[in-house]
NUZAGU-521702 format. One record per residue (C-alpha): residue number from 1; x, y, z. Coordinates in steps of 0.02 Angstrom, whole numbers. Last residue first. Layout:
N
+--------+--------+--------+--------+
| drenke |     px |     py |     pz |
+--------+--------+--------+--------+
|    NUM |      X |      Y |      Z |
...
+--------+--------+--------+--------+
# end
This chain:
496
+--------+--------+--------+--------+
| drenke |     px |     py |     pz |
+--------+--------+--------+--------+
|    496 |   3767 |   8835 |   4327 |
|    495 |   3761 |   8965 |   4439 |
|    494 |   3896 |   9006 |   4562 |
|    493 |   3928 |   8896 |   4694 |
|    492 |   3854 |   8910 |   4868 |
|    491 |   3958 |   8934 |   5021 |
|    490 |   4002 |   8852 |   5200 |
|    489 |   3916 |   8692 |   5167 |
|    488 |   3976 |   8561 |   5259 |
|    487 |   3934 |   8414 |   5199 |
|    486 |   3892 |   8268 |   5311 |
|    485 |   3888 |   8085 |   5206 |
|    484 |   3798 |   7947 |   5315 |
|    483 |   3770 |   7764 |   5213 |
|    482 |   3929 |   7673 |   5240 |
|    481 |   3942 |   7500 |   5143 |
|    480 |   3816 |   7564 |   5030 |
|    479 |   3688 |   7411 |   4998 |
|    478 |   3746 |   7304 |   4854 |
|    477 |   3600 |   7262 |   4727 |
|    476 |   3733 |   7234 |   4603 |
|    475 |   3688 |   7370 |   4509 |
|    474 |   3718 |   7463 |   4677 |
|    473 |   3622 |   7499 |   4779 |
|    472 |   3542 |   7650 |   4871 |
|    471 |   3401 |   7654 |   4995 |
|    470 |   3489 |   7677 |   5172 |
|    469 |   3566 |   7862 |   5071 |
|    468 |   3569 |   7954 |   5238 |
|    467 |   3621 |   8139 |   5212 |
|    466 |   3687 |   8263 |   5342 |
|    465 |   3700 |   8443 |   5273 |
|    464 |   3797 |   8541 |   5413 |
|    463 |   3764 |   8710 |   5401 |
|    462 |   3854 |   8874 |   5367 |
|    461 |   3727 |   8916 |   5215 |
|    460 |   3557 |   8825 |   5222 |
|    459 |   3490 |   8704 |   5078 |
|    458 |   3294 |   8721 |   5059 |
|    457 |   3257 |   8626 |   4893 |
|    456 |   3373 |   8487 |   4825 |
|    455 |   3391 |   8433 |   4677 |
|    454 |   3491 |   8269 |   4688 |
|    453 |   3594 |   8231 |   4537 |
|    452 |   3667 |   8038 |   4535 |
|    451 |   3832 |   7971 |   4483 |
|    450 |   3909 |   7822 |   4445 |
|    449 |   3778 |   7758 |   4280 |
|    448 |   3879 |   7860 |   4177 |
|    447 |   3744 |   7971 |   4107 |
|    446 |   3694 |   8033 |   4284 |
|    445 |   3554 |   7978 |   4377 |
|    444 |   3415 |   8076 |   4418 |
|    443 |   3357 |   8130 |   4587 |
|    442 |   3199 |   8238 |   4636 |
|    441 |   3126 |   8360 |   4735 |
|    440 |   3229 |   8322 |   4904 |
|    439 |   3151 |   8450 |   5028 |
|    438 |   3281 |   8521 |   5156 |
|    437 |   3227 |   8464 |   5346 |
|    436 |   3295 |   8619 |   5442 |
|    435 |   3409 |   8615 |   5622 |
|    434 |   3469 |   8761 |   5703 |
|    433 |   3572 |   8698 |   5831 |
|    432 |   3685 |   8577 |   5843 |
|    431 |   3732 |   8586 |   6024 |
|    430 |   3899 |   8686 |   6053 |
|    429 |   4064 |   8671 |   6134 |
|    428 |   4149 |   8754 |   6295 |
|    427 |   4091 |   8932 |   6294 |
|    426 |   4172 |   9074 |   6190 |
|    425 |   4051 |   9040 |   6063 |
|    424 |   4005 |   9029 |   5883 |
|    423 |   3835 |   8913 |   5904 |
|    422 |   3842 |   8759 |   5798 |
|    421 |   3750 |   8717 |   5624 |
|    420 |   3608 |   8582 |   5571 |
|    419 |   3524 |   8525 |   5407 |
|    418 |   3424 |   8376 |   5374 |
|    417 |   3414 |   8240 |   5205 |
|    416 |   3381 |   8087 |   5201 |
|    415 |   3348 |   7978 |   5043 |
|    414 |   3309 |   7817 |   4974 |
|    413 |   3132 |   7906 |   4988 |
|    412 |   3200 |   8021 |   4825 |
|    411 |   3192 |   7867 |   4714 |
|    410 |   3321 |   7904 |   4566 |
|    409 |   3448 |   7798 |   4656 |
|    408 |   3337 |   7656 |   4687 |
|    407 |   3293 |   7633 |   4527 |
|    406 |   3457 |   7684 |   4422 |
|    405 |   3545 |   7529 |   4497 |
|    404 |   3712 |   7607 |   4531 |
|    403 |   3901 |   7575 |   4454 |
|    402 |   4026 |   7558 |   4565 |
|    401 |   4121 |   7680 |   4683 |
|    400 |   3997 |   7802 |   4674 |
|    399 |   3981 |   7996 |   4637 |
|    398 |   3834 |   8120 |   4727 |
|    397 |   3807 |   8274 |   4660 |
|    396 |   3716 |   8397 |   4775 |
|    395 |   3567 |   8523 |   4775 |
|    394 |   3512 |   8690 |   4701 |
|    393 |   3671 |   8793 |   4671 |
|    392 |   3777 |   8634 |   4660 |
|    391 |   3865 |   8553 |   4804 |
|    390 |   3988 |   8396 |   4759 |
|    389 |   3968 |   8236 |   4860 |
|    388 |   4110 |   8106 |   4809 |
|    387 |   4146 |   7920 |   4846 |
|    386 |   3990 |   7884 |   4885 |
|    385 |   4023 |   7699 |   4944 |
|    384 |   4028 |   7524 |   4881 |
|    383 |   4203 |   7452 |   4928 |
|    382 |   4333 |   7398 |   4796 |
|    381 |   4410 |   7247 |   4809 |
|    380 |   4592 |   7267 |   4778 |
|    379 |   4641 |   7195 |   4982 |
|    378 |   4664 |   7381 |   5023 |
|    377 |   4811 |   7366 |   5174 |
|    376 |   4801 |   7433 |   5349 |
|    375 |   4925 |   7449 |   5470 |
|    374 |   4939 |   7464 |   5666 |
|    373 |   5081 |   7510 |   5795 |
|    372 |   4941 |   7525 |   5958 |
|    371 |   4936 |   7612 |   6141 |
|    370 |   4855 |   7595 |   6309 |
|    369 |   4705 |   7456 |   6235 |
|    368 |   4539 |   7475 |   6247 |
|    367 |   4486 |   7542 |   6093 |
|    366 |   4348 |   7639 |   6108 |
|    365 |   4437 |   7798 |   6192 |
|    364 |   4530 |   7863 |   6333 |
|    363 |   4606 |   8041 |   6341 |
|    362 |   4735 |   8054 |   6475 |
|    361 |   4822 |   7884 |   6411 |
|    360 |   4709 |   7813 |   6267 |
|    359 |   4881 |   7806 |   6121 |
|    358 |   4871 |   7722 |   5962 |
|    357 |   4976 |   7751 |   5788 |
|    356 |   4901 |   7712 |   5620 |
|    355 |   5005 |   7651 |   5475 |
|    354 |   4903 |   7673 |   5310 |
|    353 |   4970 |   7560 |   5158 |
|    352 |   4969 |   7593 |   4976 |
|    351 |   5136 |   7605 |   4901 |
|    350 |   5170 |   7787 |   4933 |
|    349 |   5142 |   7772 |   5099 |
|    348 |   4988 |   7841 |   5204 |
|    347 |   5038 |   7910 |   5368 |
|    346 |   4934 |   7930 |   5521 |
|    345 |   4958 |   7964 |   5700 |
|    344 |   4816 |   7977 |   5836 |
|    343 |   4688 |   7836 |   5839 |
|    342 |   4648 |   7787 |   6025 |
|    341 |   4678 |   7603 |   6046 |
|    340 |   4658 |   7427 |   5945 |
|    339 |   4587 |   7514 |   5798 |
|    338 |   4388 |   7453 |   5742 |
|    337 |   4335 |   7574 |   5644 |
|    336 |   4354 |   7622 |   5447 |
|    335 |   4299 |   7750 |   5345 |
|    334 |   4163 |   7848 |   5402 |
|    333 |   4125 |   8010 |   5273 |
|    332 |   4164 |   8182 |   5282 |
|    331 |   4111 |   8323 |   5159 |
|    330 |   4178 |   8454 |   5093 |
|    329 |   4265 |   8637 |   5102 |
|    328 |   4406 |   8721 |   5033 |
|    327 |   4372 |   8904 |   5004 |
|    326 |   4425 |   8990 |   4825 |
|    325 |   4226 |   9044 |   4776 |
|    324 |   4207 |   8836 |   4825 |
|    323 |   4357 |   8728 |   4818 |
|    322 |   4311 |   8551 |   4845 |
|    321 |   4329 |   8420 |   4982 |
|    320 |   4288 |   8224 |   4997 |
|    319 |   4360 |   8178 |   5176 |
|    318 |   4383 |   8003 |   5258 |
|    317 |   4377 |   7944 |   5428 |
|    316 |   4474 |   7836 |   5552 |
|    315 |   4430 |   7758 |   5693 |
|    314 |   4472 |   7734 |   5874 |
|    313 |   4321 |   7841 |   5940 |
|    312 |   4419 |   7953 |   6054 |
|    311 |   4571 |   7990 |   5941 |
|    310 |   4458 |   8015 |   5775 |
|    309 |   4594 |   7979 |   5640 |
|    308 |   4575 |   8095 |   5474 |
|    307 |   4582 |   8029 |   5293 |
|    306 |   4620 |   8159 |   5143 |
|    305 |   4573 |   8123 |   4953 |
|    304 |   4700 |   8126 |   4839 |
|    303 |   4659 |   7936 |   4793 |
|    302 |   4502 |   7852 |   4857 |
|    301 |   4471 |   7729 |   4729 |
|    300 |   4590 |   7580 |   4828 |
|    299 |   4727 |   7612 |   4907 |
|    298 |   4863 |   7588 |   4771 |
|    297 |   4761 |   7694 |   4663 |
|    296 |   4892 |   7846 |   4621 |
|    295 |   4964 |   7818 |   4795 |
|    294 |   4948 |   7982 |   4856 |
|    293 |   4817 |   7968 |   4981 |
|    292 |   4791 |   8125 |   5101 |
|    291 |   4846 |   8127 |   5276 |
|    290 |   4788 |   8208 |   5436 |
|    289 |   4810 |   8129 |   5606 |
|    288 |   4664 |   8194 |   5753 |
|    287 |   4490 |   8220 |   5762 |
|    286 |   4437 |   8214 |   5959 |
|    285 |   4238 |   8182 |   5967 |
|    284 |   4194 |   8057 |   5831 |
|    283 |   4097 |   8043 |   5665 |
|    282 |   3927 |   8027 |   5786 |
|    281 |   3946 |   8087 |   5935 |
|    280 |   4014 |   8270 |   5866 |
|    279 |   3983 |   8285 |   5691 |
|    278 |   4154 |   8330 |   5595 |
|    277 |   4148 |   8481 |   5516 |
|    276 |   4231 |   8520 |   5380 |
|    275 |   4316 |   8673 |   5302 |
|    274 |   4321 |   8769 |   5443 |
|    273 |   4285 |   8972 |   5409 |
|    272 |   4440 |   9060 |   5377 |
|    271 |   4446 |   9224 |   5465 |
|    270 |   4538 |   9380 |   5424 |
|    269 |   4394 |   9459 |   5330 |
|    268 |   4296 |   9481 |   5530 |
|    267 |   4120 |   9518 |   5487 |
|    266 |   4075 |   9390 |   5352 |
|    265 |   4162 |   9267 |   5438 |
|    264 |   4055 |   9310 |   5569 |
|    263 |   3870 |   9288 |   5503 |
|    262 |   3979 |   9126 |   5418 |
|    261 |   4016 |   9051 |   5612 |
|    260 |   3862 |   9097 |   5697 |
|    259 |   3849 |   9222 |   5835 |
|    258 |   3843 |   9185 |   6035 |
|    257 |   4007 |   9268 |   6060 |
|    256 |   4057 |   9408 |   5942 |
|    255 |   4202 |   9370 |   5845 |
|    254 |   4361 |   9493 |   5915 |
|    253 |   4411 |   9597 |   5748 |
|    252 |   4572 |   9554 |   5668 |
|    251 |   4743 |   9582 |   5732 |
|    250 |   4848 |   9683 |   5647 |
|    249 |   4947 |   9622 |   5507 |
|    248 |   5011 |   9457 |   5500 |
|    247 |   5194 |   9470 |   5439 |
|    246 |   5243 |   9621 |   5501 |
|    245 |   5105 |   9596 |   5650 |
|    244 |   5192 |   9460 |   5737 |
|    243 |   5266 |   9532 |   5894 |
|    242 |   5117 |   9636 |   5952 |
|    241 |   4982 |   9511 |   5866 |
|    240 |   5062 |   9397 |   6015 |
|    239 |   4892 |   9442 |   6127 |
|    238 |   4777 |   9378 |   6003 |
|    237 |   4818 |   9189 |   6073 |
|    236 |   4653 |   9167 |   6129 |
|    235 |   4557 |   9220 |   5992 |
|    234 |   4483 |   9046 |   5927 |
|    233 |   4446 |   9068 |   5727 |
|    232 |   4562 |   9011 |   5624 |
|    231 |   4638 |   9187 |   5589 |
|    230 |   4717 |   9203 |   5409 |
|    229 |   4888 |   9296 |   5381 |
|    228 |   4955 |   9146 |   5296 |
|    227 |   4822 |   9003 |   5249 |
|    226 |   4783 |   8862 |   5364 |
|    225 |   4641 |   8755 |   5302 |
|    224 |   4545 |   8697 |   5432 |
|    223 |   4466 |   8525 |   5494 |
|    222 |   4344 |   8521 |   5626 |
|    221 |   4285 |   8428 |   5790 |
|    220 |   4121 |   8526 |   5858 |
|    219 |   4069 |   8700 |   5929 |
|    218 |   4246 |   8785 |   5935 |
|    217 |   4268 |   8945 |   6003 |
|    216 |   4299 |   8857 |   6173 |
|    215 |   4284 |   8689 |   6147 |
|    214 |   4288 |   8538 |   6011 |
|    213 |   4450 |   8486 |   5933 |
|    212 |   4548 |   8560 |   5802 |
|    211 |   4613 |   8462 |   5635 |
|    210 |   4760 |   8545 |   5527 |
|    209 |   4765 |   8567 |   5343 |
|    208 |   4888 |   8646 |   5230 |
|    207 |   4887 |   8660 |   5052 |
|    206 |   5007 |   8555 |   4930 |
|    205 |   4892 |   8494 |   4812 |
|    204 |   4869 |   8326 |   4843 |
|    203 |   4814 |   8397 |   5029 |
|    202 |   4938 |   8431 |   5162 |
|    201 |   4942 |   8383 |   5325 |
|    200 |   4912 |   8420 |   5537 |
|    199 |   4852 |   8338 |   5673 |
|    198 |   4761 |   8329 |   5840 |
|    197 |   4738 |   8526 |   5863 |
|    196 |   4694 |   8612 |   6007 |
|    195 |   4641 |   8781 |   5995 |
|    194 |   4697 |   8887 |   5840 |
|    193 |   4652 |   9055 |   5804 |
|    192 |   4837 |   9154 |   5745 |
|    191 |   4918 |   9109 |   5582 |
|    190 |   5068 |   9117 |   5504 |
|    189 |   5209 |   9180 |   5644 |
|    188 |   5383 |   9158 |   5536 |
|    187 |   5535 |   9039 |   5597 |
|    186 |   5697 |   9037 |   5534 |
|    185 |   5801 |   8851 |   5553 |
|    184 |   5883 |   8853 |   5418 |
|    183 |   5762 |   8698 |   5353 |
|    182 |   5597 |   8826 |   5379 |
|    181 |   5506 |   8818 |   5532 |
|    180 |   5295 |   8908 |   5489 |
|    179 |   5224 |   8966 |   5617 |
|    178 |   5015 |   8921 |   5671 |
|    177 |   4957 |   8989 |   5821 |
|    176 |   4855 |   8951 |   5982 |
|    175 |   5018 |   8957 |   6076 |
|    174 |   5137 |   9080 |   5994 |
|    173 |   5220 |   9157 |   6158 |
|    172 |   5180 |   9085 |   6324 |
|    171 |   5022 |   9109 |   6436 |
|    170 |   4901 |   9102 |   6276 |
|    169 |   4727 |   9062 |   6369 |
|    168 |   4564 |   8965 |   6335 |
|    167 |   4573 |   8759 |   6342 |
|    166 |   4741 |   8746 |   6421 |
|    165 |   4892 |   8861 |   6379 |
|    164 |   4841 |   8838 |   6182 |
|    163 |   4889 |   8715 |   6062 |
|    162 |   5048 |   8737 |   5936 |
|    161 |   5013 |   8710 |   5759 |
|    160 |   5182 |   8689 |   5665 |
|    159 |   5206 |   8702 |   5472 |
|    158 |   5374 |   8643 |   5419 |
|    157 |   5458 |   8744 |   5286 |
|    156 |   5556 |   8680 |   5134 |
|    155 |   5494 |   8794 |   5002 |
|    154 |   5381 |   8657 |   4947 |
|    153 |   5336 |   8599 |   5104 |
|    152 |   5416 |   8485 |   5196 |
|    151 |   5295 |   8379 |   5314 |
|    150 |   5181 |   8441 |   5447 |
|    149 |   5199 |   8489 |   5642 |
|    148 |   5106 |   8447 |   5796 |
|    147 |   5140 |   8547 |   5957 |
|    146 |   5046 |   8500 |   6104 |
|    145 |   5026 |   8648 |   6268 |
|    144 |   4891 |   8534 |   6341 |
|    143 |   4977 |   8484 |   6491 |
|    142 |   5037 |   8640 |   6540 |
|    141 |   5235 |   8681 |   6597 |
|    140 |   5240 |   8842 |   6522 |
|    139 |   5324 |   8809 |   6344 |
|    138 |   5355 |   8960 |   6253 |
|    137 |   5379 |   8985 |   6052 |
|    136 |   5548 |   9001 |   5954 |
|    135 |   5620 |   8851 |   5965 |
|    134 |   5700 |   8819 |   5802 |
|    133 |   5821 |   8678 |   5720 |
|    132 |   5895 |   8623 |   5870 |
|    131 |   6011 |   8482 |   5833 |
|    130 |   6048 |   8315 |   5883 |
|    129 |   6172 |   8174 |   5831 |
|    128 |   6216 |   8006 |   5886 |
|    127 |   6040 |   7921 |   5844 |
|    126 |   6051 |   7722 |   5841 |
|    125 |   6058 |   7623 |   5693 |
|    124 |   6245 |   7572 |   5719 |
|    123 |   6266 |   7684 |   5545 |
|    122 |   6420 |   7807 |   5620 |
|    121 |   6329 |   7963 |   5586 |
|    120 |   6142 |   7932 |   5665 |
|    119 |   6031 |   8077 |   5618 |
|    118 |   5945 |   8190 |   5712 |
|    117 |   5839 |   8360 |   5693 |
|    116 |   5749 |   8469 |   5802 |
|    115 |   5591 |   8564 |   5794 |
|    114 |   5559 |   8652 |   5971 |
|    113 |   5503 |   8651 |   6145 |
|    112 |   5342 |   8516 |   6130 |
|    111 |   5432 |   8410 |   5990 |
|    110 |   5434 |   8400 |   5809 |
|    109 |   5558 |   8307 |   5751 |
|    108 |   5655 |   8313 |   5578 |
|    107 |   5754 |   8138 |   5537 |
|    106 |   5900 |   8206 |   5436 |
|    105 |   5991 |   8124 |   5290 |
|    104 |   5945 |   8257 |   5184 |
|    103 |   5748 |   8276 |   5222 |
|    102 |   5637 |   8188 |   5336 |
|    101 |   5488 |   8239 |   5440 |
|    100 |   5403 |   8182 |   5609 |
|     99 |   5270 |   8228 |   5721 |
|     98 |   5201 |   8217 |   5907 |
|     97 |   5366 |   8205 |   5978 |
|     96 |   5337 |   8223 |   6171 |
|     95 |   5493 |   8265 |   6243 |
|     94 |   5637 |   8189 |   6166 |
|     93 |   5751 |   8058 |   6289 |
|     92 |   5760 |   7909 |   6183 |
|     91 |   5820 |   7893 |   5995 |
|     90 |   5832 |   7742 |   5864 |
|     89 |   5737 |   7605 |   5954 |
|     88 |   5750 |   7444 |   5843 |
|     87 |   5590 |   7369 |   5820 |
|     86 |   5579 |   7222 |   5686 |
|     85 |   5604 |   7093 |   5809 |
|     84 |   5427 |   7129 |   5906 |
|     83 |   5352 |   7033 |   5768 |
|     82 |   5280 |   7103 |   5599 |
|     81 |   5171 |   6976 |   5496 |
|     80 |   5125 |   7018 |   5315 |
|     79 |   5305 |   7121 |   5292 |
|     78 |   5253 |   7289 |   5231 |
|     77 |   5366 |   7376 |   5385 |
|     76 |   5496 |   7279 |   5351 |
|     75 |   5629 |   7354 |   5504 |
|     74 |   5531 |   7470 |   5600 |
|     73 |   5634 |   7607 |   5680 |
|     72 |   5581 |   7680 |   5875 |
|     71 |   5589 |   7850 |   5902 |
|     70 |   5567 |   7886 |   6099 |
|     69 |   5500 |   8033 |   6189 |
|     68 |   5348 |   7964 |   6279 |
|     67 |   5201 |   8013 |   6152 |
|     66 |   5312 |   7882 |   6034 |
|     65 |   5379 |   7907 |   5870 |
|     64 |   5385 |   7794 |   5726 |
|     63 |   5490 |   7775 |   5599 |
|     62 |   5482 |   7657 |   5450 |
|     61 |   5644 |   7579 |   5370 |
|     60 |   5640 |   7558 |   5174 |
|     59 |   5814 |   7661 |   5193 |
|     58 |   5766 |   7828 |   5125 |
|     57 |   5623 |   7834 |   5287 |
|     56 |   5469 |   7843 |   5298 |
|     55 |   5400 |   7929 |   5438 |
|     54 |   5264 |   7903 |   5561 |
|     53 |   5169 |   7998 |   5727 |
|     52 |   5104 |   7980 |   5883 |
|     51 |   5116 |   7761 |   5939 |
|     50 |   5093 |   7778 |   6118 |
|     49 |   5237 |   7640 |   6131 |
|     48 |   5248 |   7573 |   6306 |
|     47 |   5380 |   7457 |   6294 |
|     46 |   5413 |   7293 |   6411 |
|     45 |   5395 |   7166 |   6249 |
|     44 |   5447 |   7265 |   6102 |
|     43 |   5283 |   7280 |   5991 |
|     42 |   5186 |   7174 |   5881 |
|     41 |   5089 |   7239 |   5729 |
|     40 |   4918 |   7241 |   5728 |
|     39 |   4856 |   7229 |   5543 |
|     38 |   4684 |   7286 |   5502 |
|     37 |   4586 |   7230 |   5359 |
|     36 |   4528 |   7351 |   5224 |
|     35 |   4410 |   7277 |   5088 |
|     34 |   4333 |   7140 |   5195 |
|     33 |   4390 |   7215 |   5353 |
|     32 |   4246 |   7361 |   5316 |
|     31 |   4112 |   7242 |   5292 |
|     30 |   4008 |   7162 |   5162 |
|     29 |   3843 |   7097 |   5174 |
|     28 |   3848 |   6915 |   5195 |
|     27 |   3754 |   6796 |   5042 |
|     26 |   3594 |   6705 |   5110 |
|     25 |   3606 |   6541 |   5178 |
|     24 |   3477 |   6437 |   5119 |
|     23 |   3318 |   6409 |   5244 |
|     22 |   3212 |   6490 |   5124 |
|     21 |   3286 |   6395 |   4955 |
|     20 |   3241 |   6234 |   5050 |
|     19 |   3062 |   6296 |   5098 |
|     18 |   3039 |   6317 |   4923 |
|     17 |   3111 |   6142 |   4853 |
|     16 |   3016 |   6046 |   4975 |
|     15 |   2847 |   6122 |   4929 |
|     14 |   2887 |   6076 |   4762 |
|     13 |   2926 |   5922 |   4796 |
|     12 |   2781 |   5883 |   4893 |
|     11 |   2670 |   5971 |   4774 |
|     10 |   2746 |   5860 |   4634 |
|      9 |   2710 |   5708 |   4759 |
|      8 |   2525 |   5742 |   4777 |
|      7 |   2500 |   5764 |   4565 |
|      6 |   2590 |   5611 |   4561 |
|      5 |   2456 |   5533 |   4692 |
|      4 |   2330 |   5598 |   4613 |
|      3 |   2375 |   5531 |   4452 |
|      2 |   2380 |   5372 |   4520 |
|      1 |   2206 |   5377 |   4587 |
+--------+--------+--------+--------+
# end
């Protein structure tokens, strides 16, 4: 009878114990703001700043310009808490800066007319001086005729995309183009094809990229490499050929509505296929800022990689691209949501922190409020992602962020794969359209336990390849703290 009863209290225990370790708290997934929290910063009480565009500047001040024609000058922009003290406006009475650049003492703007330049000569921190640097294309009066512009280049030109008269047309010289504004203030017609971009930047590199927004020409949200003498694909703005063509050329072929994007890139040698495109309603549906992380790790394991904002979605995105037979192209990635308005500027300092600028007016988006100053800092965790997807002739490389556990990367259910493209069309948009299921033969993880080799049967030129990886982990049994990767695969490499 004792023993019974020690046998029945063991059981008890026992018992106890298990239903104990069931109702224990198990450990939180990660999420984004636990690697990259967001930092609203406080703005001047009464101002509407529709934060566009940022620039550091020599004196450890930040810049930022406002969709309403005023610079404003942040005073400790790294400081942990940044009050409505730390705004000093610099200029008033610009017209829509949508970009900024610095060189020499000069603050370079980017406006709807023109590229200007200011500087304040007596140091009361207000601008006393203002230049015309070039304003050699047309305004009409539209709404939509945006001009965004990028940093120095290495011969000291600014590259300005100018957006079309609306959604279709070219009413006023060089909009829908690309020109290049050097520092002298001479300005050269660089590429014709563009439709409404959001933003515009280098890579690590040096090479230009600009983001264009779904419509006419365009069947999604991509990102394009401008290269001189290239068309980017919307022919709108053909009709300026007449004054450009000693530095273009004549103008290229008219794409055939209804076609596919590589049937006529093939077609028309002028034209430069995106590099990336983003999914429409489900990476965003207005890409925007363009900037690529310099900081040499400061950010976190993303360096020289490029981030984009999505305007309507209030996020912003990140971009893993490669050079394949000499075209850029890559994948896209989610990066981080969660802004306070609609994402539009985007700078990335050299120490490590992203400053993203929100405006919703005319456009709305996710985040509800009319306009955002906002930073974001890498806290030195590192995330688990895919921090790379390569294309090989018969499948995809896929690198990590931390090391993997070999069994449920080499399991090919952990895997999605499907294919899609867009229609090439003078219409507003595209559905995806012509969607495969590629067959996933096997995966096997590379020597460095980072990597895995999926072999891939069925991959389709000009398409979209959208991968869900819901089965990885990491050696640490991590989920993926993003799981969709879309590559866009505009050509195949050569053989191994």
């Amino acid at each position: 009878m004792p023993f019974l009863n020690r046998s029945i209290i063991c059981l008890l225990m026992l018992t106890s114990v298990a239903v104990a370790q069931e109702d224990a708290p198990k450990a939180a997934v990660p999420t984004e703001g636990d690697y990259y929290p967001i930092t609203t910063f406080e703005t001047p009480k009464d101002v509407v700043l529709e934060a566009s565009s940022f620039q550091m500047m020599p004196n450890g001040k930040m810049a930022v310009a406002s969709r309403r024609g005023e610079i404003w000058m942040i005073s400790d922009p790294f400081a942990e808490n940044v009050t409505a003290k730390n705004f000093t406006r610099f200029a008033h009475g610009l017209h829509e800066v949508l970009s900024m650049t610095e060189k020499d003492g000069w603050l370079y703007v980017i406006q709807r007319p023109d590229v200007s330049r200011i500087r304040d000569t007596d140091s009361d921190g207000i601008a006393d001086e203002f230049e015309v640097v070039n304003g050699d294309w047309g305004i009409s009066g539209d709404y939509h005729e945006y001009a965004f512009g990028s940093k120095f280049d290495k011969d000291d030109n600014i590259w300005v995309v100018l957006c079309l008269t609306g959604s279709f047309s070219s009413q006023v010289p060089y909009r829908g183009w690309c020109v290049r504004v050097s520092a002298d203030g001479q300005m050269t017609p660089t590429c014709s094809g563009v439709r409404s971009p959001g933003g515009i930047g280098a890579n690590s590199l040096g090479d230009i990229f600009y983001t264009d927004n779904q419509g006419p020409w365009n069947g999604t949200c991509e990102l394009k490499h401008l290269i001189p003498g290239k068309f980017m694909g919307h022919p709108g703005g053909f009709e300026w050929y007449k004054d450009a063509e000693s530095t273009m050329g004549p103008q290229p072929t008219l794409p055939t509505s209804g076609s596919r994007i590589m049937t006529e890139a093939k077609r028309i040698p002028e034209y430069e296929p995106p590099c990336i495109h983003f999914p429409y309603d489900k990476m965003g549906k207005s890409a925007a800022g363009v900037a690529c992380d310099m900081s040499n790790g400061k950010f976190g394991p993303f360096n020289d990689q490029m981030f984009v904002t999505d305007q309507s979605f209030s996020t912003v995105m990140r971009c893993s691209m490669e050079k394949v037979q000499g075209h850029w192209q890559g994948a896209c990635f989610p990066f981080l949501e969660g802004f306070d308005s609609g994402s539009l500027g985007l700078e990335i300092s050299e120490n490590g922190a992203m400053f993203v600028g929100g405006t919703n007016r005319g456009w709305g988006s996710r985040g509800r409020k009319p306009f955002a100053v906002e930073r974001v800092n890498w806290t030195g965790k590192i995330p688990f992602e895919i921090r790379d997807m390569h294309v090989k002739p018969d499948g995809f490389e896929l690198t990590f962020t931390h090391e993997v556990s070999a069994a449920s990367v080499e399991d090919v259910s952990s895997y999605k794969l499907t294919t899609y493209t867009y229609i090439y069309q003078e219409s507003y948009g595209s559905p995806e359209v012509d969607h495969t299921e590629p067959t996933i033969l096997k995966a096997v993880v590379g020597k460095d336990n980072k990597s895995v080799r999926l072999y891939v049967d069925g991959l389709q030129e000009g398409h979209v390849h959208e991968l869900h990886s819901d089965g990885v982990r990491s050696k640490a049994d991590l989920p993926l703290l993003h799981k969709e990767a879309y590559y866009t695969l505009n050509y195949f490499p050569s053989a191994e």
